[in-house]
C-alpha positions in Angstrom: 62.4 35.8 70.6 65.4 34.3 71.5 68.5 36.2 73.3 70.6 35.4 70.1 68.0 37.2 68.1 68.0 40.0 70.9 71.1 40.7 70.7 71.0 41.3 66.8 69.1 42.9 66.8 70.3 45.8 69.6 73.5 45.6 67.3 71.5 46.8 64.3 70.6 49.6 66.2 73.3 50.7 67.9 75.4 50.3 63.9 72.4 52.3 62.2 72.5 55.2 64.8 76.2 55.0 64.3 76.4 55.2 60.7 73.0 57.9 61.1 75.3 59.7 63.5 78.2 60.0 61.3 76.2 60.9 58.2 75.3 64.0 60.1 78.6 64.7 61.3 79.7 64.5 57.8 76.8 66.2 56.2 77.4 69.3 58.4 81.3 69.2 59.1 81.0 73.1 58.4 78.6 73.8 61.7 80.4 71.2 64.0 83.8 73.2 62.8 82.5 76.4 63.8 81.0 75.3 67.1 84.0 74.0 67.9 85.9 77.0 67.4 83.7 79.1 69.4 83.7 76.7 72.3 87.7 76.7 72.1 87.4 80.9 72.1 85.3 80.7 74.8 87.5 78.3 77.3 90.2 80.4 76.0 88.7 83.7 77.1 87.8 81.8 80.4 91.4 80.5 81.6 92.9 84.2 80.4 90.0 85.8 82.9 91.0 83.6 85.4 94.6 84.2 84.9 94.3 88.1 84.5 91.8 87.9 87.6 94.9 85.9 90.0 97.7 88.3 88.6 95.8 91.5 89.7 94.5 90.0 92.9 98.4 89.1 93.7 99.6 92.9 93.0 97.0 94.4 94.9 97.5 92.7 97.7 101.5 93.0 97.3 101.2 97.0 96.8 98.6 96.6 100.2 101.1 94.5 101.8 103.9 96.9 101.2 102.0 100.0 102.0 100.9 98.4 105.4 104.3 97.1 106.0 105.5 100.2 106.6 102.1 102.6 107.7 102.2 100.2 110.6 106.0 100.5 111.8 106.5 101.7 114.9 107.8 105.0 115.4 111.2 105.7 116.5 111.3 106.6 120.0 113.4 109.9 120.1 117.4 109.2 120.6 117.0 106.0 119.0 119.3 105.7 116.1 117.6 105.2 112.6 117.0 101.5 111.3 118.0 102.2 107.4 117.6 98.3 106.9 114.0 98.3 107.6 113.1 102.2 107.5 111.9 104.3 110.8 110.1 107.1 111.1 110.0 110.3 113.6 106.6 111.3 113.4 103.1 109.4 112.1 103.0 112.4 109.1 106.4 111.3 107.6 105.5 107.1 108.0 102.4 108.1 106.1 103.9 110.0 103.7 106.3 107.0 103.1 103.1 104.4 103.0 100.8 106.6 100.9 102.1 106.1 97.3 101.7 102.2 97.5 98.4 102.6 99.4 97.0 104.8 96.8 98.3 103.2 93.5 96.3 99.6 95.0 94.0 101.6 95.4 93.5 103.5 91.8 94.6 100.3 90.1 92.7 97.6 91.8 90.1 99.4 93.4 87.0 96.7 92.3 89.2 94.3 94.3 89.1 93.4 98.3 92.9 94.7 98.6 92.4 97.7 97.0 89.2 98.8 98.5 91.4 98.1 102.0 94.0 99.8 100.6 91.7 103.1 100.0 90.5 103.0 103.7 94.2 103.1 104.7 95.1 105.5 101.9 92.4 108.1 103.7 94.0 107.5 107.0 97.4 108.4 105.6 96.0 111.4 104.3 94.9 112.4 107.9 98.2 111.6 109.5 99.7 113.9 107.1 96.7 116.5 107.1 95.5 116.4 104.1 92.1 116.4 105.5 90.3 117.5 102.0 91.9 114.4 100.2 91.3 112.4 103.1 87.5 113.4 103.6 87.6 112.1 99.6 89.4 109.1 100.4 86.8 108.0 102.9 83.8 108.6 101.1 85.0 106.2 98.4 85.8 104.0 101.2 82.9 104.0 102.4 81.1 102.9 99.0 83.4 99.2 99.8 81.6 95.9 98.8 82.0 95.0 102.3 80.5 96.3 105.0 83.5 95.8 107.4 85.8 98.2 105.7 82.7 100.3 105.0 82.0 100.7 108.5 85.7 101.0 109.3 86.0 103.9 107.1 82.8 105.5 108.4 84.2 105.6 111.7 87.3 107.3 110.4 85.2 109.8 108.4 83.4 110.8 111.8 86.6 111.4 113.3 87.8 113.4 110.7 84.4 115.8 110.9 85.1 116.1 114.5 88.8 117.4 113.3 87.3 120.0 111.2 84.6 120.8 113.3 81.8 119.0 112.0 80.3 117.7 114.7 77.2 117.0 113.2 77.9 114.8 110.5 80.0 113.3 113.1 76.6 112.6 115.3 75.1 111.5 112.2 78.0 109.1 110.7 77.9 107.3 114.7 74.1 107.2 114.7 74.2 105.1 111.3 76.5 103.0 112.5 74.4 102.4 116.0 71.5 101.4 113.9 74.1 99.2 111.1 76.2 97.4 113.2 79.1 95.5 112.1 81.9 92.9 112.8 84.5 95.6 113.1 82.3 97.9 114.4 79.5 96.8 116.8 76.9 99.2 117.9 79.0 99.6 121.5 81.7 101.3 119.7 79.7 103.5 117.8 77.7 104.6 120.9 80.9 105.4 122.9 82.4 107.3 120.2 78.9 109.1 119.9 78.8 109.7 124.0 82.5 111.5 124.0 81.1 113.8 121.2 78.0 114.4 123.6 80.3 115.0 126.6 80.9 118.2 126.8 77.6 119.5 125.0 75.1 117.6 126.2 76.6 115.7 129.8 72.6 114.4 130.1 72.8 112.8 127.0 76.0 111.5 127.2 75.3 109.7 130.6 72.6 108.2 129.0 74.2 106.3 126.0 77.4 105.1 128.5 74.8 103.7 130.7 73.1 101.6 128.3 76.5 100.7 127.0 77.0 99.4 130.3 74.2 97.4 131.1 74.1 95.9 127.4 77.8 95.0 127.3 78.8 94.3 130.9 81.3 91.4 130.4 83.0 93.4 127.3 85.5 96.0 127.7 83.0 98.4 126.3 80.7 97.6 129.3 83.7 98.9 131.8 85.1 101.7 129.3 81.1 103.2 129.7 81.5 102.8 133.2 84.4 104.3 134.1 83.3 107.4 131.5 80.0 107.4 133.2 81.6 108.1 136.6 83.7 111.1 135.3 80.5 112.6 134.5 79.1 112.4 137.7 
C-alpha cells in the first residue's frame, strides 16, 4: 500500500468518526445540555466555597488580630498617663475585659477555623484574668477539643492552672500527667513535668525531687534543665 493510499485512508477515518461524533452530539443535544449545566453548577458552587471559605478565614483572623492586639498590651505602669490613641490598661482584668468581646465573637463565629479555635484558647484566658473561672473552665474545655494539638495542649496547660486556682489539685496532676505522656511543640514533656513538680512541692517534697531531677538530667543544655536544678536545690 502506498503512503498516498495511507493517508486516505486515515482521512476517511478521522471524517467518519467526525461526522459519527457529531451525529451523537446532535442525536442527544438534550443530555450534553444538561451535563453541561450541572458541570457549570458545580464549578459555580466550587469558586463561591472557595470564596466564602477566604472571606471567613480573613475575619477570623481580623477579630483574632484585634482581640490579641489589645489582650497583649502592656499595662500601664502606675503614674503613667493614659495612651487614648492606642488604649492602656491598669490592671490585666480590665485589658481582658477590653479583649474578650472580639476574642469570643472569632471564636463563636469561626470556631471550625484555625483563628477561631486560637481565639477560644485566648477567650478562656481572658475569662481567668477577669475571674470568671466557671466560663473560663468552659472556655478551655472547648479549647481543648482544637484540631491542633498545639493549641490543645496550650489550653490544657491553662485548664491545669485554673484547677490549681480553684483548688483542684487533682485534675491539675492528671491534666500535667497527660501532657507528660502527649508531648507537644508548645508544650514538651519538660514543661509539663515542672509544672507537675511545683504542684508536688509542698505535698509530696520526695516526689517533687524526683521529677526535677530527671528534668535535669534529660534537658541539661535547656533552660528547663537549669530551672529543675535550681528548684531541686531549694528542696534540699
Amino acid at each position: 500500500m502506498d503512503t498516498q493510499t495511507r493517508h486516505a485512508l486515515k482521512h476517511d477515518r478521522f471524517v467518519d468518526t467526525t461526522n459519527a461524533t457529531l451525529e451523537w452530539a446532535s442525536d442527544n443535544r438534550g443530555t450534553l445540555i444538561r451535563y453541561g449545566i450541572i458541570a457549570l453548577v458545580v464549578i459555580v458552587l466550587i469558586v463561591a466555597a472557595i470564596w466564602t471559605y477566604a472571606v471567613r478565614q480573613h475575619n477570623a483572623q481580623n477579630l483574632l488580630g484585634q482581640g490579641l492586639s489589645i489582650y497583649e498590651t502592656p499595662l500601664r505602669v502606675p503614674g503613667e498617663p493614659a495612651d487614648e490613641a492606642q488604649g492602656s490598661y491598669d490592671t490585666a482584668a480590665a485589658r481582658a475585659k477590653a479583649a474578650y468581646p472580639f476574642l469570643e465573637k472569632a471564636a463563636n463565629e469561626y470556631g471550625w477555623l484555625r483563628p477561631g479555635e486560637d481565639a477560644r484558647y485566648f477567650a478562656g484566658l481572658a475569662d481567668m484574668d477577669m475571674g470568671n473561672q466557671s466560663k473560663a473552665e468552659s472556655e478551655l474545655k472547648q479549647a481543648v477539643k482544637a484540631h491542633d494539638r498545639n493549641i490543645s495542649a496550650l489550653a490544657q496547660m491553662a485548664l491545669a492552672s485554673l484547677y490549681l486556682q480553684m483548688d483542684n489539685t487533682q485534675k491539675a496532676i492528671d491534666i500535667y500527667t497527660k501532657l507528660i505522656k502527649n508531648p507537644t511543640i508548645t508544650v514538651p514533656a519538660s514543661a509539663a513535668q515542672l509544672q507537675l513538680a511545683s504542684v508536688y512541692a509542698n505535698s509530696n517534697p520526695d516526689k517533687a525531687k524526683q521529677i526535677y531531677a530527671e528534668v535535669k538530667d534529660k534537658n541539661s543544655k535547656t533552660a528547663a534543665g537549669q530551672i529543675a536544678a535550681e528548684e531541686l536545690q531549694k528542696l534540699k
